[in-house]
C-alpha positions, 0 to 999 in steps of 0.5 A: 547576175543570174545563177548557175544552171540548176545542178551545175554545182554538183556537175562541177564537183564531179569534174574536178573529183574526177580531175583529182583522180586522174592526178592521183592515178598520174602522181602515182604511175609516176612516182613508181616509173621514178623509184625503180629508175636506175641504169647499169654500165660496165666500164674499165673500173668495173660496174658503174649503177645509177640510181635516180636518188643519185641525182638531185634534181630527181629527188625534187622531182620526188618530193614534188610527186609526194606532196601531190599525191598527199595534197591529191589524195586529201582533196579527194577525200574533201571532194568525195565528203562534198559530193555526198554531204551538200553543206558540211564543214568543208563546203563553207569559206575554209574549204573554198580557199584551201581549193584554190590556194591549195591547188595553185601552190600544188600545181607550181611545185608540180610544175616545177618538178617536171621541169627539173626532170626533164632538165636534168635527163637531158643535161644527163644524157649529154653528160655522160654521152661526152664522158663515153659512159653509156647508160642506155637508153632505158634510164632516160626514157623512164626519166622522161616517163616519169616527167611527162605523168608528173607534167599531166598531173601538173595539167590536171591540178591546173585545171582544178585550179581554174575551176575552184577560182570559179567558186569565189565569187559565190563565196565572198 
């Protein structure tokens, strides 16, 4: 089997630097539309304020946002150190296989967490249209913001784990 094109390591290293820093910027527009997310409705009771920490599957959704962003900000930190030093410490067989476990489990739990985002506005939306208590439409579409940057995020992370799948077998 001949041999990668010369510098096609260091071309793939700047590709999924540069994937981990759109996923970064992604995980963190989207945890910042998720927290200042509430609604407000005045009804016959008096005022009735929703808050996405109100809801469960929002705190998922977050929890799945904040273990990307540290798994993303930590794989940046690795990818900046690899790209500088050719064979260091993290360049060896740990740091392979952190890759491409570490980014298929992150990318399962950003998946997840979108999916539950985008499952619970919808099912929320219908809920309370039904009930006759009406947030407006703004709660929802910056639920589903925060969704769809956390699903690109997960496409991202994704990406990066078909390309770190590509260095094992230089490795084993």
């Amino acid at each position: 089997m001949a041999d990668a094109a010369p510098g096609s390591s260091t071309t793939s290293r700047v590709v999924l630097l540069i994937l981990r820093v759109f996923s970064f910027v992604l995980l963190l527009i989207s945890l910042i539309v998720l927290a200042v997310n509430s609604g407000t409705m005045e009804s016959d009771v008096g005022t009735l304020k929703i808050h996405f920490n109100d809801v469960y599957a929002y705190r998922y959704m977050l929890a799945a946002i904040v273990i990307g962003f540290a798994y993303s900000l930590m794989q940046l930190a690795f990818s900046v150190f690899r790209l500088l030093m050719a064979n260091g410490c993290l360049g060896g067989d740990c740091g392979v296989l952190l890759d491409f476990y570490g980014d298929k489990v992150v990318s399962y739990v950003l998946a997840t967490g979108a999916a539950a985002g985008f499952g619970v506005t919808t099912d929320l939306k219908r809920v309370f249209e039904i009930a006759g208590l009406d947030f407006g439409d703004k709660f929802y579409q910056m639920a589903n913001a925060s969704a769809s940057l956390l699903f690109l995020a997960f496409v991202c992370t994704a990406i990066c784990s078909v390309l770190s799948s590509y260095a094992l077998p230089k490795k084993f």
